[in-house]
C-alpha positions in Angstrom: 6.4 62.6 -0.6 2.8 62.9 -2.5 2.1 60.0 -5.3 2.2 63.2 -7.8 5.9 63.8 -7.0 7.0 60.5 -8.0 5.5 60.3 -11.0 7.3 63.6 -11.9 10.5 62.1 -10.8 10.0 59.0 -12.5 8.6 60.8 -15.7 11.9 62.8 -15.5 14.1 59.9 -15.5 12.3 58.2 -18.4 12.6 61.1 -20.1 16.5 61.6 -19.8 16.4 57.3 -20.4 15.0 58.2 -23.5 17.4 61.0 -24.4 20.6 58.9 -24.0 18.9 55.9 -25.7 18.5 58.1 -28.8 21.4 60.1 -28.7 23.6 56.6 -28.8 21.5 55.8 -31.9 22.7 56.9 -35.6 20.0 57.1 -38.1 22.3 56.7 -40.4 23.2 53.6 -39.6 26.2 54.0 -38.1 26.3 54.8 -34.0 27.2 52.1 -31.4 26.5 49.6 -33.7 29.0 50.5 -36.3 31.7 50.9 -33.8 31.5 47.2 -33.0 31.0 46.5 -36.9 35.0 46.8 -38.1 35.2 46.8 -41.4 34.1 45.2 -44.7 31.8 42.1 -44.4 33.5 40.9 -41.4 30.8 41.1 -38.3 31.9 40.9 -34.3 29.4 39.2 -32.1 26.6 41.2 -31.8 26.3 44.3 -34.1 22.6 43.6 -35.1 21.3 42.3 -31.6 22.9 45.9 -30.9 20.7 47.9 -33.3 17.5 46.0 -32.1 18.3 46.2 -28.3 18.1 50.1 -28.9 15.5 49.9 -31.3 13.1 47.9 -28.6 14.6 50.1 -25.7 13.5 53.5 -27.6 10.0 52.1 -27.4 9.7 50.7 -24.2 11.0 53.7 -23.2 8.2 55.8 -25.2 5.3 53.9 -23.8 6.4 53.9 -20.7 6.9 57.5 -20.4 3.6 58.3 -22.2 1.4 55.9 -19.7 3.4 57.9 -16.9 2.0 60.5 -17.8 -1.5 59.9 -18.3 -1.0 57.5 -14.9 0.2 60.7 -13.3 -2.9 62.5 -13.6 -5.0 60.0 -11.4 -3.6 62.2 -8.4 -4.6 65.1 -9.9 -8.2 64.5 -10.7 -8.5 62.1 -8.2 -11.0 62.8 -5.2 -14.6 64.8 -5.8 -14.8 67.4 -7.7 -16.6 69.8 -5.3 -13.3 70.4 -4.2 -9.6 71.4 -5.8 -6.0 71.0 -4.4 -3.3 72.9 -5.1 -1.0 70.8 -7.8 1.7 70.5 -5.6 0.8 70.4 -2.0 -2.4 69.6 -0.2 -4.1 72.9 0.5 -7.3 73.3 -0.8 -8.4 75.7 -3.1 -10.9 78.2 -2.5 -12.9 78.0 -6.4 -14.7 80.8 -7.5 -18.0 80.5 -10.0 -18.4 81.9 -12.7 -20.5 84.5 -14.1 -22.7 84.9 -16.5 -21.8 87.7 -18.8 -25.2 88.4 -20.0 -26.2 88.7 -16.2 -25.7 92.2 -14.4 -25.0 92.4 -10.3 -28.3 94.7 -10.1 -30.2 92.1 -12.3 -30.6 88.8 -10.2 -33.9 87.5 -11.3 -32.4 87.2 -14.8 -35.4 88.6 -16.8 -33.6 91.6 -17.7 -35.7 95.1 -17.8 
């Protein structure tokens, strides 16, 4: 399994991490922290350790997938640049130069007519 794969399968299960942690939030207050809060003034242990427990776990999770993704890059570029792999095996890949457009095939000392 290539370093590049499990960054993409850890990036994915940040990502779906992130997803539940935000879909259990309510922004309007309510959410699993109002389910805990009964009613009127009365509190159960917890409610507000609750609403910062996701609010600290929504951005752990965010930086965490954000420097997975710049991390996962390192595979990518890594190596010299004379040569390119293939993203997601470890063929090489045969790069082609590009042309001038100014340049025609019959022209090739570049001085034109």
């Amino acid at each position: 399994m290539s370093t590049f794969t499990i960054f993409i399968a850890l990036i994915i299960f940040v990502a779906f991490l992130l997803v539940v942690v935000i879909m259990v939030q309510n922004p309007k207050g309510g959410g699993l922290s109002s389910t805990f809060g009964g009613g009127g003034g009365q509190q159960m242990g917890g409610v507000k350790k609750t609403t910062d427990f996701l609010d600290k776990s929504t951005w752990t999770l965010a930086i965490v997938l954000l420097a997975l993704i710049l991390l996962s890059n390192i595979p990518i570029m890594g190596g010299s640049g004379a040569t390119a792999t293939d993203t997601f095996g470890d063929e090489p890949v045969q790069q082609t130069q590009m042309l001038d457009p100014t340049t025609t095939d019959t022209d090739t000392t570049g001085q034109g007519n």
